[in-house]
N, C-alpha and C positions, 0 to 999 in steps of 0.2 A: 101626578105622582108625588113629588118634592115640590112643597111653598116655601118659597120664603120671600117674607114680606116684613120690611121695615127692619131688615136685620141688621145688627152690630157684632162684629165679634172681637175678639182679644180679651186681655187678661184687667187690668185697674184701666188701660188706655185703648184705645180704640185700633182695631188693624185692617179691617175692613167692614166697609158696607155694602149693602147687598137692597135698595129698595123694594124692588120687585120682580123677582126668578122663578122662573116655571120649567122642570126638568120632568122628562116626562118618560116613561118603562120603553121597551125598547129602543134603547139610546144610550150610547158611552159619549161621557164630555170629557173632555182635558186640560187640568187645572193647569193651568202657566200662571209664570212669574216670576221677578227674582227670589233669590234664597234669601228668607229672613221677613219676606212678606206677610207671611200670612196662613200658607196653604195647609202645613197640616193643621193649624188650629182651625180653619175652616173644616178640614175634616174631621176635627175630633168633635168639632162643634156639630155638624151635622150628623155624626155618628152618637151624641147624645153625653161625651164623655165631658165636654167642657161646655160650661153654661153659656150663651152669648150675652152679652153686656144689655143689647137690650132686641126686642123687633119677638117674631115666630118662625119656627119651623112646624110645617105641617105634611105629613107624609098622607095621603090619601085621605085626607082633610082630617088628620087627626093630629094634633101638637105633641113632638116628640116630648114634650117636659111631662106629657099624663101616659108614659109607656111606663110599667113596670119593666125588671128586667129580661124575664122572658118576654115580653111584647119584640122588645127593644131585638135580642136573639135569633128573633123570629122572623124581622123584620130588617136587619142591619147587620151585615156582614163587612169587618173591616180588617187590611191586608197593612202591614207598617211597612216600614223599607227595612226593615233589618226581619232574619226570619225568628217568630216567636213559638219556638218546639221545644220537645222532650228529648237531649240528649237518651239516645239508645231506644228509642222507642223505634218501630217499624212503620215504613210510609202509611202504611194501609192504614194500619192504629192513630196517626197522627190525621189524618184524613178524616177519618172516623168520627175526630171530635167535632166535626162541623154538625154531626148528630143531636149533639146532647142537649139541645133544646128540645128534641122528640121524644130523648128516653124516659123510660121512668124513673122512677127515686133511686134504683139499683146502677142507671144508666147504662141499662142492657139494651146490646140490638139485636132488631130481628132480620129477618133476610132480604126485608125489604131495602132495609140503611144500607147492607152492605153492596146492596145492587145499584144503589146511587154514587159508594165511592168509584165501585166497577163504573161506571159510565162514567164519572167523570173522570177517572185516572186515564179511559181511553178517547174521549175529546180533548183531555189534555196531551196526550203523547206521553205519559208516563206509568205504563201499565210494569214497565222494565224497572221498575224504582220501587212496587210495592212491595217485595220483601226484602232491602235494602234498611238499612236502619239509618234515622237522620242523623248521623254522625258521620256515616258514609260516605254520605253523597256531596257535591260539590252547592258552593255561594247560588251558584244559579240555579238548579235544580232543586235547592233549600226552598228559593222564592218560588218557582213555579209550582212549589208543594205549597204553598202558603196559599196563594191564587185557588189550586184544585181543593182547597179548605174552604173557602168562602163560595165556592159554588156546591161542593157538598151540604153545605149549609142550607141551601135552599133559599133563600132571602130576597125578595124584590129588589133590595138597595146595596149594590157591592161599592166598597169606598176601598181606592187602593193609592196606596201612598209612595209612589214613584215603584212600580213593581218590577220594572225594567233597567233599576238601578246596577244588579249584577250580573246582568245577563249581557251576551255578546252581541253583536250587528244583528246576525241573523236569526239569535233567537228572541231579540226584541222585537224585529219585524215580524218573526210568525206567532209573538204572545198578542200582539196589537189586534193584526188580522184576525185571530180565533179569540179576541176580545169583542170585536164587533160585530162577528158572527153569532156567539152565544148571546150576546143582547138582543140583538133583533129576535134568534132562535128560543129561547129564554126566556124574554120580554123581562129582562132585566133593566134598571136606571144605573149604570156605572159611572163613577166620577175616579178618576187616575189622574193624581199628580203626575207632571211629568216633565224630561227637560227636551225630549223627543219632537222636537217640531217638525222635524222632515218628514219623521216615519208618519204623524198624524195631518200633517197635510195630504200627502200621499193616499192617505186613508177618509180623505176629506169627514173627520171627527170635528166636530165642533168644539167651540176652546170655550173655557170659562177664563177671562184674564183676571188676574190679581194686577193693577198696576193704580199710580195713585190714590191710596185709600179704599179703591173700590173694587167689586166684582161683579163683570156685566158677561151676559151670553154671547157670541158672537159665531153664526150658522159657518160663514166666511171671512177669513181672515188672511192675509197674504205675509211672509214671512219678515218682508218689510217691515211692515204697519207691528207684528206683534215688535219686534225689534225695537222700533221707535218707541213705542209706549212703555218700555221695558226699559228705557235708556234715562 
C-alpha cells in the first residue's frame, strides 16, 4: 500500500528518516513520539502537502509527487487535531464534503453520497448530531465529525493527527476500538498520531516511533522500551 524508501523529511533541516517502510491496507499504525519531533510533518509529508527533503513516497507503486489533486482526494483523507468546519453549517452538510471528489462541476450529490454519510454517521455513533449545526456541538464530537469526514471520503489512506486529542477516556477508547475495526472492515491503511500508548497497547496496534532522527515500524513494543527511546 504505502512505500517509503530512502526518505527525509522536514523543512531546510532534516527531522526524520524513514530508510525503508511498508505499511500495508487493512491496518491502523500509531505514530509516537515526543512533541516537536516530527510527526505531523511526517504527515503532512505523506499526505502530499509538504515536499520531503529527499527519498519516495509510493502509494500502490505510484509516487505521490505524479498525483494531481483529485488523485491525491481520492486517495488521501487527512483529519488535523484541531476541527477544520463551516461555522453554522449542519453535521450532514459538513459530512457531505468528504464527497466532493465524486461530484460534478456543480458539486451536486446524488442518493448514493448521501447513503455513505448515513452509514457512516451510524458506524460512527453519530447519527443524533446530523441535524445539529457544527457550532452546536461540543470539541469532541467536532472531532469525531472530523473522523466521519475522512471515511466518507472514501480513501484507502486515512492520516489523522492525534484524533483523540479532545475526546474523554471513554470516548478515546471507543474511537480506537471502531478505528481498528473499520480498517480491517474497510481495508483501510490508517496512520494516527497519538499520545495514547495505553489504549493502543491494549489494542495491540502497531507504533510507527519517531525517536532519534528516525522512524521505524515496530509490530511489538512494550511501554517500557517506547518510554526509553522517547527519553
Amino acid at each position: 500500500m504505502i512505500q517509503l524508501t530512502q526518505l527525509i523529511i522536514g523543512y531546510k533541516s532534516a527531522l526524520l528518516r524513514s530508510e525503508n517502510l511498508q505499511l500495508t491496507s487493512g491496518s491502523i499504525y500509531a505514530l509516537i513520539g515526543r512533541n516537536g519531533i516530527g510527526k505531523s510533518t511526517f504527515i503532512q509529508t505523506i499526505a502530499g502537502i509538504q515536499k520531503p527533503i529527499a527519498g519516495e513516497i509510493t502509494i500502490e507503486g505510484q509516487a505521490i509527487s505524479e498525483f494531481n489533486m483529485k488523485e491525491i482526494a481520492e486517495t488521501i483523507s487527512l483529519v488535523d487535531t484541531r476541527f477544520e468546519g463551516v461555522e453554522y453549517l449542519k453535521v450532514k452538510d459538513y459530512l457531505a464534503l468528504g464527497r466532493a471528489p465524486y461530484t460534478d462541476a456543480f458539486g451536486r450529490l446524488n442518493s448514493s453520497d448521501w447513503q455513505i454519510v448515513e452509514h457512516v454517521a451510524t458506524d460512527l455513533s453519530i447519527v443524533h448530531l446530523l441535524e445539529k449545526y457544527t457550532d452546536q456541538i461540543s470539541d469532541g464530537e467536532r472531532q469525531l465529525c472530523s473522523v466521519a469526514r475522512s471515511f466518507v471520503q472514501e480513501t484507502p489512506v486515512i492520516l489523522l493527527d492525534e484524533p483523540t486529542a479532545f475526546l474523554d477516556y471513554i470516548n478515546r477508547k471507543n474511537l480506537l476500538e471502531l478505528l481498528v475495526r473499520l480498517s480491517i472492515e474497510k481495508k483501510k491503511c490508517i496512520i494516527m498520531s497519538t499520545h495514547d500508548l495505553d489504549l493502543c497497547l491494549d489494542q495491540s496496534i502497531p507504533f510507527l516511533l519517531a525517536a532519534n532522527g528516525e522512524i521505524n515500524l515496530h509490530e511489538t513494543l512494550t511501554k517500557e522500551a517506547i518510554l526509553l527511546a522517547m527519553s
